[in-house]
N, C-alpha and C positions, 0 to 999 in steps of 0.2 A: 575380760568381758566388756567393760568399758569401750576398748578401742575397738571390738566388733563392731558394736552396738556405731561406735563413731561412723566406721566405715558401710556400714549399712545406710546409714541415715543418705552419709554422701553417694554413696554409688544409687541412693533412690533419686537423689537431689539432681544428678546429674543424666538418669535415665528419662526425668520429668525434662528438664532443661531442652535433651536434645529432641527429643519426641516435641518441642514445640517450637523449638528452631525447622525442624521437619515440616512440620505443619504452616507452620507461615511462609516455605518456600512452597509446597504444594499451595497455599491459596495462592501467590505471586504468582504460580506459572497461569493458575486459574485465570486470574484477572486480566493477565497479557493476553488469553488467548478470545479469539473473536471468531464469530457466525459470518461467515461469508460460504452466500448461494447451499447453503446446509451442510457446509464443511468447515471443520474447526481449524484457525489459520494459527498456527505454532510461532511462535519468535524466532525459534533453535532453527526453522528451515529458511531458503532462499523465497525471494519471489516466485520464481519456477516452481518450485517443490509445492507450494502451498495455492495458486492460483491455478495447476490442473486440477486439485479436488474440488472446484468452483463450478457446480452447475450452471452459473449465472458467467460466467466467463468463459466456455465453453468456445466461443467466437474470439475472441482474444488471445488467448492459447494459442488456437487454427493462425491465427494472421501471425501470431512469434513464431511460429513453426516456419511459416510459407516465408516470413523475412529474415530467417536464419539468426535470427537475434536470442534466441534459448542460452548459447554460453555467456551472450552479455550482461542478459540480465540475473543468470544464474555468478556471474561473478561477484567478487566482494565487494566492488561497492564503497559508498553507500549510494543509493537511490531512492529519490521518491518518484512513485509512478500512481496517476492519475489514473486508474483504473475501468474504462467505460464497460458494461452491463452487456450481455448480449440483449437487451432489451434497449440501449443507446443505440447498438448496431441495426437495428431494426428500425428506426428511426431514421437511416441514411437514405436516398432514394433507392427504390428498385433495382438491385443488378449489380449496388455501387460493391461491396464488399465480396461477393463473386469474380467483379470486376481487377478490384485491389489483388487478390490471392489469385492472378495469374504471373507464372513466371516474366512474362514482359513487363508486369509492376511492378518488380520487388524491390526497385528504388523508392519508388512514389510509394508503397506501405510501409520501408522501413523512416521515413521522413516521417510519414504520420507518425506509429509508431511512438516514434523516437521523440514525436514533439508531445508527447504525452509523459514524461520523463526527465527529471530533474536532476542532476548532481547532487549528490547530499540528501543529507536525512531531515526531512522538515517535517514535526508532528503537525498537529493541527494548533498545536500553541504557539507553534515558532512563526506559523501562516498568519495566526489572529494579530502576535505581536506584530509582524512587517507587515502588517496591513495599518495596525492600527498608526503607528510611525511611519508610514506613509498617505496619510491624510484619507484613507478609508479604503486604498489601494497598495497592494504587494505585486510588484513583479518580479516575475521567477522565469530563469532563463533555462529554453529546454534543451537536452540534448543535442538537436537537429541544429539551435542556436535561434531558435524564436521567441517568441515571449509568450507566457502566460498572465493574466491578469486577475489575483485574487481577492475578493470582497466579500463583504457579508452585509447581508437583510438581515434585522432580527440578530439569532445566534447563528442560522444557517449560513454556510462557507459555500460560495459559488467561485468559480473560473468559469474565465473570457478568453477564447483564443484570440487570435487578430483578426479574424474576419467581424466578429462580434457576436460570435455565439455563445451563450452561456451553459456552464454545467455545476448541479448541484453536486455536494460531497454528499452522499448519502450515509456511509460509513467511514469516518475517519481513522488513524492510526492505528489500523492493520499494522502490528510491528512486523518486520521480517528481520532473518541473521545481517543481510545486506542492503536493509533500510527501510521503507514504510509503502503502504499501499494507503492512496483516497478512494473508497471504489467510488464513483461520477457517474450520472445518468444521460450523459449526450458522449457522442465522438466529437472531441479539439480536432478542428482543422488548421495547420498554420496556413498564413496569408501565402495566394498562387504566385 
């Protein structure tokens, strides 16, 4: 009776146990996952997988489509990608982003693009510290092979492309399976 009584105690002890091993990996997944454009952006999927359910990137998607860059970015990685807003794209002149997504462009939109994207996984801590170890400037080399330039006002993190345009992070470290999304409120143009 005794050794019932034992094994009861432990098979509760250990029903409690995992039910809260459980539960702190569901708040964990909670906590990684993030509000972009009124879709919830998952860790477990790629940047592709996760930035078509982006209302607010809807323009973005369109321009990786028209620059055949979907398996790239859909690869493993890692990547970080500065993310501009269809409300960044709106902001370009009249015509320019009709213009970009003709096939006669798809060099000059995969350059953009591509200068919106980093090797490697940099959260937003790894940005604050190379900024701050660099005298209040991080540069970060982009795909295309341009530079970004990132600072912060305050707490907020901004990038400079080379022309000297600046863009806010509005949302930072978007995890993805193959690396991190900043979504940014202007389009980076590298220098002509």
């Amino acid at each position: 009776m005794k050794n019932l009584k034992l094994v009861t105690v432990a098979t509760c002890l250990l029903t409690f146990v995992m039910s809260l091993n459980m539960s702190a990996q569901s708040n964990m997944m909670k906590q990684e996952t993030k509000m972009v454009g009124g879709a919830e952006m998952y860790p477990t999927k790629n940047i592709i997988e996760n930035a078509v359910n982006s209302k607010d990137h809807t323009t973005l998607v369109a321009a990786v489509k028209a620059a055949d860059l979907v398996d790239a970015l859909s690869s493993e990685g890692p990547f970080t990608v500065f993310a501009p807003t269809n409300s960044a794209f709106d902001k370009l002149p009249k015509g320019t982003v009709d213009n970009l997504l003709k096939m006669e462009n798809k060099m000059m939109l995969q350059t953009i693009l591509k200068y919106h994207v980093a090797s490697g996984k940099w959260n937003a801590s790894d940005i604050m510290k190379a900024i701050k170890k660099g005298n209040g400037k991080a540069q970060i080399t982009t795909l295309c092979g341009g530079t970004l330039t990132a600072w912060m006002k305050g707490k907020a993190v901004y990038v400079t492309d080379e022309n000297g345009n600046s863009a806010l992070v509005t949302i930072a470290d978007v995890n993805q399976s193959n690396g991190v999304i900043h979504v940014v409120d202007a389009v980076l143009l590298p220098k002509s």
